[in-house]
N, C-alpha and C positions, 0 to 999 in steps of 0.2 A: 504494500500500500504506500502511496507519494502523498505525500502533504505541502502542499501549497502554500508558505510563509509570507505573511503579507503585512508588514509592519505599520504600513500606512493604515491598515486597518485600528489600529491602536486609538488613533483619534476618532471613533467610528462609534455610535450606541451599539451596545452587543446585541447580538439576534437572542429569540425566547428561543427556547427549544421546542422541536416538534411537541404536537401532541398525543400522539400515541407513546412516545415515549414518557411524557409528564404524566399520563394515566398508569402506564405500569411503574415507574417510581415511587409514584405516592401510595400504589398497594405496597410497595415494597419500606418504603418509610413507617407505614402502615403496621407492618406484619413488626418490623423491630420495635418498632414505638410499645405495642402492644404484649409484644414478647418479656420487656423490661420489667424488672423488682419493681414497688413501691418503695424505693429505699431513702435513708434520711443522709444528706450531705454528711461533710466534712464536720461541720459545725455543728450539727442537728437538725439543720437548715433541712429545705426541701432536697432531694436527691434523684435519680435516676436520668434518662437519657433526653437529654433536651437540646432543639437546636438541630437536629439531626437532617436538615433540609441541607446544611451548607455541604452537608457529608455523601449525602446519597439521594441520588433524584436524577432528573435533568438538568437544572440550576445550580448542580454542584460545580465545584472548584475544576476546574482542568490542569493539567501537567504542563500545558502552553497558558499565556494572558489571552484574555478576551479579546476577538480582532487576529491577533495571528492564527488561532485555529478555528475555523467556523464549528458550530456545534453541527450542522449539515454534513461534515464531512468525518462526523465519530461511524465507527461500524455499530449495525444494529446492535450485537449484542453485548456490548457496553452499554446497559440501559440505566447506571447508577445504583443496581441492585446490590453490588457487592463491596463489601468494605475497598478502601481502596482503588477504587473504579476513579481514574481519576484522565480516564479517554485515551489512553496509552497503552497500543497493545501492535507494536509493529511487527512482530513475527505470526501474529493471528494463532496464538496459545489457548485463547478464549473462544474460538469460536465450537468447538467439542464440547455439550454438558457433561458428559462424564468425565474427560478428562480433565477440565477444570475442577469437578469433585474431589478428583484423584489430585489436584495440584495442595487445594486446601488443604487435607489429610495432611498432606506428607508437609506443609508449610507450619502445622501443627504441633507433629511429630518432632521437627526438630529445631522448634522454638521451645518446646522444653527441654530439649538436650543443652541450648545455647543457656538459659536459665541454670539448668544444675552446673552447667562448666563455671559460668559467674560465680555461686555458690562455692565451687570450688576451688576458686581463687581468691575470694575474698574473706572467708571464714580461716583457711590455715594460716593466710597472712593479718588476718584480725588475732588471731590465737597468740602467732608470734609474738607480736605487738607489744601483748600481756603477759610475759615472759613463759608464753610456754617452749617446751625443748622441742622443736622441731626440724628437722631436718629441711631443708628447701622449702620451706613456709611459704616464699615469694615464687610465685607460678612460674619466672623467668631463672630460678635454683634448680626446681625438680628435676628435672635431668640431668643436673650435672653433677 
């Protein structure tokens, strides 16, 4: 897919997005909105997911400014539905529902591997710290 950069468009009102696309976003703003805890903020304050239009829809944020990339020229199935969706998809990875399933899963999988490796960097070099006796404590030691 070519994309057509067009900077003079910058100073230009941004186009709305189709509407078929605005109709399956806001099911799908719909469906997260609705999926969410009642939960209480930070503070006690109100909590759970709000604002969620700037994130996912039509009218969300693009990977380009407004003006160099026409919303016209996203592929179908970049509809905003999915976290992330942010119109960018030049090798067309997205256009397989299953396979995009199968991307999720495994982006899942090993976001918590990335999490426990964190964990195990920062816990034997937090131990050290506290004088415990540790060998290679500092993640850049253990191997040597």
């Amino acid at each position: 897919m070519r994309v057509a950069f067009k900077p003079e468009a910058l100073f230009k009102k941004a186009a709305k997005a189709p509407k078929k696309a605005a109709k399956a976003a806001k099911k799908a703003v719909a469906k997260v909105a609705a999926g969410t805890k009642n939960t209480r903020g930070w503070l006690g304050g109100s909590g759970g997911a709000q604002g969620l239009d700037k994130w996912y829809g039509p009218d969300r944020a693009l990977f380009l400014p407004s003006g160099l990339l026409d919303r016209a020229e996203l592929p179908d199935y970049l509809d905003g539905t999915l976290a992330g969706d942010y119109g960018y998809d030049p090798l067309g990875l997205g256009k397989d529902k299953e396979t995009v399933e199968k991307y999720r899963v495994n982006e899942l999988i090993h976001a918590r591997w990335a999490m426990l490796a964190a964990a195990g960097i920062i816990i034997p070099e937090g131990l050290q710290a506290k004088g415990a006796d540790i060998r290679g404590g500092t993640w850049f030691e253990t191997g040597a």
